[in-house]
TIRODREN-217872 format. One line per 4 residues: number of its first residue (from 1); their letters; for each residue x, y, z of C-alpha. Coordinates in Angstrom, 3 decimals, m for minus. Layout:
residues N
NUM = a = X Y Z | ... $
END
This chain:
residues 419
1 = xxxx = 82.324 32.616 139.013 | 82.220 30.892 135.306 | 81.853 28.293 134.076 | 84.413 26.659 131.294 $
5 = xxxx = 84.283 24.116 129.216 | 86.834 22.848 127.283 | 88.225 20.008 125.021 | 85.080 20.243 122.514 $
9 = xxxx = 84.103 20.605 118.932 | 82.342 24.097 118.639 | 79.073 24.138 116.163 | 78.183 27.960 116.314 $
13 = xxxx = 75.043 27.892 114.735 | 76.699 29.721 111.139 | 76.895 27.500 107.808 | 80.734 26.992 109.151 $
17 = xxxx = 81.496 23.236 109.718 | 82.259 22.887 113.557 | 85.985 23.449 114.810 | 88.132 22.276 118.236 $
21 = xxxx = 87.871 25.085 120.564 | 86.653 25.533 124.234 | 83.480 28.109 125.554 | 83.470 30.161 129.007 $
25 = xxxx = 80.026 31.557 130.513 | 80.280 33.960 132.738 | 76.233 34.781 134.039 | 73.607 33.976 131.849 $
29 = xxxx = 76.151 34.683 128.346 | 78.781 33.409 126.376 | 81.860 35.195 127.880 | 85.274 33.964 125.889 $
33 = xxxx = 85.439 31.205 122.961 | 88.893 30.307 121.975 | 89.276 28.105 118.817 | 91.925 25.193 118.719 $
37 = xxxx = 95.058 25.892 118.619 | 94.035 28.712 121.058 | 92.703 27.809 124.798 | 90.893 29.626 127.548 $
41 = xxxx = 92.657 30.252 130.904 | 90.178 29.615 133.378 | 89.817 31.760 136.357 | 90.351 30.795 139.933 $
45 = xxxx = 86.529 30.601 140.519 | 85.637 28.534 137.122 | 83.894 25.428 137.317 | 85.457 23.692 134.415 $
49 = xxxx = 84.262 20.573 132.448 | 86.276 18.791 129.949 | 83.960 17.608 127.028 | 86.091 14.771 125.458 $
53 = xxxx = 85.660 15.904 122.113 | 81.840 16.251 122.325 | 80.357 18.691 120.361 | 78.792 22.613 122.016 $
57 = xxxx = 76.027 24.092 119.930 | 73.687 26.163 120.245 | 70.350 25.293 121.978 | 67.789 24.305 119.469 $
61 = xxxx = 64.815 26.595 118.189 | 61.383 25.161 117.241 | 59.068 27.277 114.730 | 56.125 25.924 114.798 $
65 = xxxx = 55.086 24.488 118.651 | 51.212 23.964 120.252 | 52.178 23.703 124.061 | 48.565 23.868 124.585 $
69 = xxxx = 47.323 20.748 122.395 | 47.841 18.102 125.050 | 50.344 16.279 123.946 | 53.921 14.587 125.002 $
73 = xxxx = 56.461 11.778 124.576 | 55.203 11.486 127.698 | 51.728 12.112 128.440 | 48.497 12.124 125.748 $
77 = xxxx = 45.939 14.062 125.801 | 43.110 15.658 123.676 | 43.357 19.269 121.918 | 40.028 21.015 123.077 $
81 = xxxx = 38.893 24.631 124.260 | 39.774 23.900 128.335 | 39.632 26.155 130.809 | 42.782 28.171 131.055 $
85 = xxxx = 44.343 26.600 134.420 | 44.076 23.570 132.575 | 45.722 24.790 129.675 | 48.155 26.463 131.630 $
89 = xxxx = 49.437 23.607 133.300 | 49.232 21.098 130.146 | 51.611 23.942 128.404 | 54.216 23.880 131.392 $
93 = xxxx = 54.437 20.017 131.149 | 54.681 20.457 127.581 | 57.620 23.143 127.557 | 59.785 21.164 130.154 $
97 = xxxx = 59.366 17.854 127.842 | 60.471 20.086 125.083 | 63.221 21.534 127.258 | 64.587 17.946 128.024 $
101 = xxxx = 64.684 17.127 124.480 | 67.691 20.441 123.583 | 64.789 22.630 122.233 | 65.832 25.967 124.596 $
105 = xxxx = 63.867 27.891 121.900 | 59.886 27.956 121.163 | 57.803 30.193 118.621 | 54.279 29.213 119.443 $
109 = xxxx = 52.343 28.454 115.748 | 48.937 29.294 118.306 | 47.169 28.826 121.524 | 43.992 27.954 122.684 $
113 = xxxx = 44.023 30.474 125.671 | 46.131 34.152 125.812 | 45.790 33.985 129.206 | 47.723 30.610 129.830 $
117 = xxxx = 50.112 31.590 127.149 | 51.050 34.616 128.668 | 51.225 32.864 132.409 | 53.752 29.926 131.185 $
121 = xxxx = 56.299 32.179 129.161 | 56.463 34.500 132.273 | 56.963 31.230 134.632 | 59.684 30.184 131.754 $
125 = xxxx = 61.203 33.530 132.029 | 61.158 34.096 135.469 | 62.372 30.366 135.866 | 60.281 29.119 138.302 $
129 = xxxx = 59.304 26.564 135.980 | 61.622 24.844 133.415 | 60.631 25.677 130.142 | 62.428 27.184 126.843 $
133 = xxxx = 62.051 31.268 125.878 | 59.369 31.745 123.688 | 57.749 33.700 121.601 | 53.630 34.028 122.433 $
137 = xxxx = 51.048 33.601 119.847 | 47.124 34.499 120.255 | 44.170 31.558 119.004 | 43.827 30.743 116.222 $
141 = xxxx = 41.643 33.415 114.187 | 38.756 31.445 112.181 | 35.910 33.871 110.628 | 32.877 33.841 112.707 $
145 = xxxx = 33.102 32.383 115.953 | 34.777 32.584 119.076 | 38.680 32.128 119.117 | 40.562 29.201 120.258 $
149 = xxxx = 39.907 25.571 118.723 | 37.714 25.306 116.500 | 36.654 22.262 114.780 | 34.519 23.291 111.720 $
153 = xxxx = 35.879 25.490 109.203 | 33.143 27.826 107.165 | 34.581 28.735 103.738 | 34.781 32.707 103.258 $
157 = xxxx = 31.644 32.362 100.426 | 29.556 31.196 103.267 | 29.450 34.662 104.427 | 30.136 38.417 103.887 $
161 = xxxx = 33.194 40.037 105.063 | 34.162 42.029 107.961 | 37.456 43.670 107.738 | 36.548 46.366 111.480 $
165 = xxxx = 36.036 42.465 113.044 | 39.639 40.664 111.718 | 41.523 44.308 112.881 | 39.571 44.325 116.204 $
169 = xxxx = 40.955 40.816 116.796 | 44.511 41.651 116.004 | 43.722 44.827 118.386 | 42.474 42.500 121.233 $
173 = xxxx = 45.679 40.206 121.284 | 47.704 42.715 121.309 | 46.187 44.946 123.909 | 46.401 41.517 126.128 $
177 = xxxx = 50.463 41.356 125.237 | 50.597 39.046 122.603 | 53.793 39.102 120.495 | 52.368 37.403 117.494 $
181 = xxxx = 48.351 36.765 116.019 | 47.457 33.454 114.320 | 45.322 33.225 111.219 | 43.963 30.195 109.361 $
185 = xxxx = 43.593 30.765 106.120 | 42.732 27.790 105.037 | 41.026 24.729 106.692 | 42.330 21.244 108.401 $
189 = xxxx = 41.455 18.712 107.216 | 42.927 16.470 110.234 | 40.245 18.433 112.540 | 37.281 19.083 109.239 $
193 = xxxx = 38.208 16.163 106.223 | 38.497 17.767 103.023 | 39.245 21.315 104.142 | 42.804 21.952 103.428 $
197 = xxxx = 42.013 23.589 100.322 | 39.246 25.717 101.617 | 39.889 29.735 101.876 | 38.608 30.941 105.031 $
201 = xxxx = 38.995 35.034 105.158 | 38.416 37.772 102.332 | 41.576 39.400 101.238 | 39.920 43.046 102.045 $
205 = xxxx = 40.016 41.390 105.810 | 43.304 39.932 105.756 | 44.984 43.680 104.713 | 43.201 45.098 107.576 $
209 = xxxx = 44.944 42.474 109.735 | 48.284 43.872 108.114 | 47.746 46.829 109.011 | 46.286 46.439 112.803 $
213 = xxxx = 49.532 44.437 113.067 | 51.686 47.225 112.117 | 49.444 50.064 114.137 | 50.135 48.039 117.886 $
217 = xxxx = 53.125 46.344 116.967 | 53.034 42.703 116.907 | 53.632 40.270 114.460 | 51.261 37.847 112.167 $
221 = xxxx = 51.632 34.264 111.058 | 49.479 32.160 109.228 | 48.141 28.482 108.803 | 48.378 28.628 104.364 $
225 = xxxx = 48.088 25.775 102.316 | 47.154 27.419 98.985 | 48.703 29.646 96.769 | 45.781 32.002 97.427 $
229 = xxxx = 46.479 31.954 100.933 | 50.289 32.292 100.896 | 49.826 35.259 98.260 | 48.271 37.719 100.144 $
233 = xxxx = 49.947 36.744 103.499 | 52.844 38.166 101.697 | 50.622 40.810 100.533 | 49.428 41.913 104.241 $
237 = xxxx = 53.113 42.005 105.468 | 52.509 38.448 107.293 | 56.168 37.213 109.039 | 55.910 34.044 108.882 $
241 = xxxx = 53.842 31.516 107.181 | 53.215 27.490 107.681 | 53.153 24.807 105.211 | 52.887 26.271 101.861 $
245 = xxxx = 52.396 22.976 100.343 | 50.371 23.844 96.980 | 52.227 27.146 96.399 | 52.287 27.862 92.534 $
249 = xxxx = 54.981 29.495 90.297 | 53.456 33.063 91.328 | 53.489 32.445 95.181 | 56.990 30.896 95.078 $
253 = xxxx = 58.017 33.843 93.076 | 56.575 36.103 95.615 | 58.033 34.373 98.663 | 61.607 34.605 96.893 $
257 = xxxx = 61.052 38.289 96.450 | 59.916 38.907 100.376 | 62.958 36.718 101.281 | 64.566 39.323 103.441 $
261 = xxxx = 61.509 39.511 105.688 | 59.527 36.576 105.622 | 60.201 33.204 106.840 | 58.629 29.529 106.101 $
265 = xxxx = 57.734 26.845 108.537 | 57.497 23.804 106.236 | 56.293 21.573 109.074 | 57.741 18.329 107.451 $
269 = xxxx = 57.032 16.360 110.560 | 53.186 16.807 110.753 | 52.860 15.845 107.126 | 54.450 12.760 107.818 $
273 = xxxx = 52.703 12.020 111.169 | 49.041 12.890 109.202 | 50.232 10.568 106.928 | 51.871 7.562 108.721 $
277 = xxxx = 50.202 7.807 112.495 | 47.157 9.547 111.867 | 45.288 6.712 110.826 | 46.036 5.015 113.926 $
281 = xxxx = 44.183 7.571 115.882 | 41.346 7.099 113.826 | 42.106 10.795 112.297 | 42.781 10.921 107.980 $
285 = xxxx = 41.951 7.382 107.929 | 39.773 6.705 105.172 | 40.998 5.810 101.619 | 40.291 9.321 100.057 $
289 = xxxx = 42.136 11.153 103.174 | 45.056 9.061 103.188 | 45.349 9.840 98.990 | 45.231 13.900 100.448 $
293 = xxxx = 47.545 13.212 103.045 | 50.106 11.314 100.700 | 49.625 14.545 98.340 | 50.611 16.505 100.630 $
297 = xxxx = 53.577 14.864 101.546 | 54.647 14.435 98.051 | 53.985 18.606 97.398 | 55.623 19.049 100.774 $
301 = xxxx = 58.949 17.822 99.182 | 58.743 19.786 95.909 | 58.028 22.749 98.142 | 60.922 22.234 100.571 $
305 = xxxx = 63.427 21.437 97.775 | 62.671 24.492 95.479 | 62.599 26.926 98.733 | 66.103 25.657 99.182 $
309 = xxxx = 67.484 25.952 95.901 | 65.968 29.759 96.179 | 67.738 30.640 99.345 | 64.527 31.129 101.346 $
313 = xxxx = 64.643 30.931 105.132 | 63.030 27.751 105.854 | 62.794 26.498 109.506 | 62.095 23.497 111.490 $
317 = xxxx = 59.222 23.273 113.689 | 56.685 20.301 112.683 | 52.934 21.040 114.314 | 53.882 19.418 117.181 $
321 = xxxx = 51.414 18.739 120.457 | 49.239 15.969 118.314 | 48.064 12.600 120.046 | 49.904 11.919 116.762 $
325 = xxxx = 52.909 14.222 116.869 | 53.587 15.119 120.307 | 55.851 16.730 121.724 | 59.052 15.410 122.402 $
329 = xxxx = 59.594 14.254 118.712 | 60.505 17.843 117.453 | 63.823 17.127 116.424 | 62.596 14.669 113.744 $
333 = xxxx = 61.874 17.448 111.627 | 65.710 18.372 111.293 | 66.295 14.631 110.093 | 62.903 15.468 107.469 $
337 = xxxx = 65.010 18.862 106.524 | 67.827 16.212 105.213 | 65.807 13.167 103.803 | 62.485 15.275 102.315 $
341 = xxxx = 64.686 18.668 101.128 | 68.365 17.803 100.866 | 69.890 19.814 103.391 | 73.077 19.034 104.469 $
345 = xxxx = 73.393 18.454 108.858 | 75.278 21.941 108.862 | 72.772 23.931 106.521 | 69.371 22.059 108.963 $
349 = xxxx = 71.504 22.998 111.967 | 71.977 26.517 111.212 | 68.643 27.237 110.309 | 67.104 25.340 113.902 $
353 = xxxx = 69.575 27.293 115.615 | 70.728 30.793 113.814 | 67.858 31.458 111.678 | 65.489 30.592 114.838 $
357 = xxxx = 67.023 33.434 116.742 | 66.532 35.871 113.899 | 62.837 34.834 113.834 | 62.597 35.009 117.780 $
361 = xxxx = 64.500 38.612 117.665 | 66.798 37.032 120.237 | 70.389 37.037 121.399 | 70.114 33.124 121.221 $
365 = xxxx = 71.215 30.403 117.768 | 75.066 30.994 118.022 | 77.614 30.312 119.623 | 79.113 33.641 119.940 $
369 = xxxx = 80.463 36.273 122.551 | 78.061 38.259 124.666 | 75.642 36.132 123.127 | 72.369 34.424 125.707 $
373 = xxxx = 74.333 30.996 127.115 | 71.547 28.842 125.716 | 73.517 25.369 124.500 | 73.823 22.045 124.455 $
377 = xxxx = 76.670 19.408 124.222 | 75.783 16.599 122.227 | 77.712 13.179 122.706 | 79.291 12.519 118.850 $
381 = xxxx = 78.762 14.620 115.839 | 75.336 15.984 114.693 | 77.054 18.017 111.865 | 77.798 14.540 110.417 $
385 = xxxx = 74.872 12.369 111.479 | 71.324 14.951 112.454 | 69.799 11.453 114.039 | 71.911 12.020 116.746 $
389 = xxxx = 69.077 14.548 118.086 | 66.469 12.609 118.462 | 67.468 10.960 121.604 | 67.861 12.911 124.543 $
393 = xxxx = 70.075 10.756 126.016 | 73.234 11.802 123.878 | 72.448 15.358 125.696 | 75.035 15.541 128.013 $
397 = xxxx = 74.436 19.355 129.158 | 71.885 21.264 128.610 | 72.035 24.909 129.258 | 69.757 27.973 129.260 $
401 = xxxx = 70.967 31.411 130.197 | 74.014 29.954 131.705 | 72.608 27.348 133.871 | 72.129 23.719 133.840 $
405 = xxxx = 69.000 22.571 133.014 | 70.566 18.797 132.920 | 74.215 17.910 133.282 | 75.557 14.574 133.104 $
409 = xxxx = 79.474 15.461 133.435 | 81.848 15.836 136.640 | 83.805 18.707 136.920 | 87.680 18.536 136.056 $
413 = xxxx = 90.612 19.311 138.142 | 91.630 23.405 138.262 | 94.652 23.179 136.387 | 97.351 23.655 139.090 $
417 = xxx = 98.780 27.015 137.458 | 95.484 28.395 138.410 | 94.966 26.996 141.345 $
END
């Protein structure tokens, strides 16, 4: 038994503008997609659904996500070091707000407990919980102390190094079946004012996580800020690496010439929640951190637009799980991608969609035969106008591996030739 639907414009997650056509799903993948003035013949058994011109794409893919910080669209909460049944359930809520919102795609930027990380993603997988697939990250790795949230950041010159300790780490996460390990290399100044800018590991330390990574197999990503930071993240073989802002003519030179392994999360959207919300919260407020949050945002965009013009993969995924940015909101960075970096809709779509299934290593982004059935179909255009993904309720299906995770449509009649 499939499952066709027809009568739609198809957005299949390449840089090619969307075209009439109709999908069939047979199990949990992408089975037949005919393109206009070609059709699908249903099968006796198909449960078909005509999508009056609406548009299929691809389920959207998030970069950068904290299910673990507490909070949603829906719920608020504090990011803290909680026990991990606490954790674990504040990152299921988390993942089915996300879900509802067309994200069927998470690469954790960090967690503040393996343990609950691991739990949800196999409750996501196993889908005894609604959630998207994801991609698990350890803590976040600060020098000298105990992983998870921490709130003080000690600059590297406040102590020696210790390349065995940073390599044991990466050892550790992976032993517990971590796919990726989390580094800050530089401060926050949203959680410590003023430390942005501050360098947190050696280099000689940072190489040894390179090369842990490479001995057990898993991936690293990094917090960066400076061009120090973002140099020799490239330089240890790092994946993929967040914000970037203050990257100089060297580091942007160096990310163009990793370009065929590395990718950027930009994280538009919790620049412009430090900047705009923050303050709200109390968090960033006073005069001098609302000048470094409105530098930021103004590097942000020189950043974004030259990484574009260079052909670097840049993808969406904006910090989200802040009092301040939380959850559900996610989709605001694709509408950053076109007002901060001048992406077109198409070029933003393809890299929340596409690119985020290269970076997940998954049979997911496209539209495309034999290909994971994770999709949505979004009432009007989003190729034309992004906004339309901010509000769930122009969702009308959303799918992951096959089946409905919300539908709003009634089945059509079986065309009587089938029948």
């Amino acid at each position: 038994m499939g499952l066709c639907i027809t009568n739609i414009r198809i957005f299949d997650g390449t840089p090619t503008p969307a075209r009439a056509g109709s999908v069939r799903i047979e199990g949990e993948r992408i089975a037949a997609i005919a393109y206009a003035p070609d059709t699908i013949t249903p099968q006796a058994d198909d449960t078909v659904f005509d999508g009056a011109g609406r548009t299929l794409m691809p389920g959207l893919i998030d970069c950068h996500v904290h299910l673990q910080l507490g909070s949603t669209v829906e719920a608020m909460g504090k990011p803290g070091n909680f026990p991990p049944e606490q954790l674990a359930l504040t990152a299921a809520h988390a993942g089915r707000v996300l879900l509802d919102h067309g994200f069927t795609g998470a690469f954790s930027g960090g967690s503040s407990s393996a343990g609950a990380e691991l739990a949800v993603k196999a409750a996501f997988d196993r889908g005894t919980l609604p959630g998207p697939r994801m991609v698990t990250s350890s803590m976040e790795k600060l020098p000298g102390g105990a992983p998870g949230l921490i709130f003080k950041f000690p600059a590297r010159d406040t102590r020696p190094s210790d390349p065995a300790a940073v390599a044991a780490f990466v050892e550790e996460m992976a032993g517990m079946g971590l796919q990726t390990v989390k580094f800050l290399l530089n401060g926050v100044s949203a959680m410590d004012p003023g430390t942005n800018l501050t360098e947190q590991f050696h280099e000689d330390e940072i190489m040894a996580a390179g090369e842990a990574a490479r001995r057990c197999g898993v991936e690293l990503t990094a917090h960066c800020y400076t061009a120090a930071s973002v140099k020799v993240a490239i330089r240890a073989g790092f994946r993929l690496i967040y914000h970037c802002n203050y990257s100089d003519a060297e580091a942007l030179d160096m990310i163009e010439a990793a370009k065929d392994t590395l990718f950027v999360g930009l994280a538009p959207g919790i620049e412009e929640a430090d900047h705009i919300r923050a303050p709200k919260f109390g968090v960033m407020a006073s005069e001098g951190q609302v000048a470094e949050q409105a530098n930021a945002v103004a590097t942000k965009k020189a950043i974004g637009q030259e990484l574009r013009r260079r052909g670097i993969r840049s993808l969406p995924g904006g910090d989200y799980g802040f009092p301040w940015n939380p959850i559900g909101l996610n989709a605001r960075d694709l509408e950053l991608f076109v007002e901060w970096f001048g992406y077109s809709p198409v070029e933003t779509l393809h890299a929340a969609t596409q690119l985020g299934g290269e970076l997940m290593r998954m049979e997911i982004g496209q539209v495309k035969e034999g290909y994971l059935a994770d999709l949505l179909l979004v009432s009007g255009d989003p190729t034309a106008n992004i906004s339309l993904l901010r509000d769930p309720a122009n969702l009308a299906m959303i799918i992951k591996g096959g089946a409905f995770h919300k539908n709003t449509l009634t089945p059509a009649p079986v065309p009587a030739e089938v029948a």
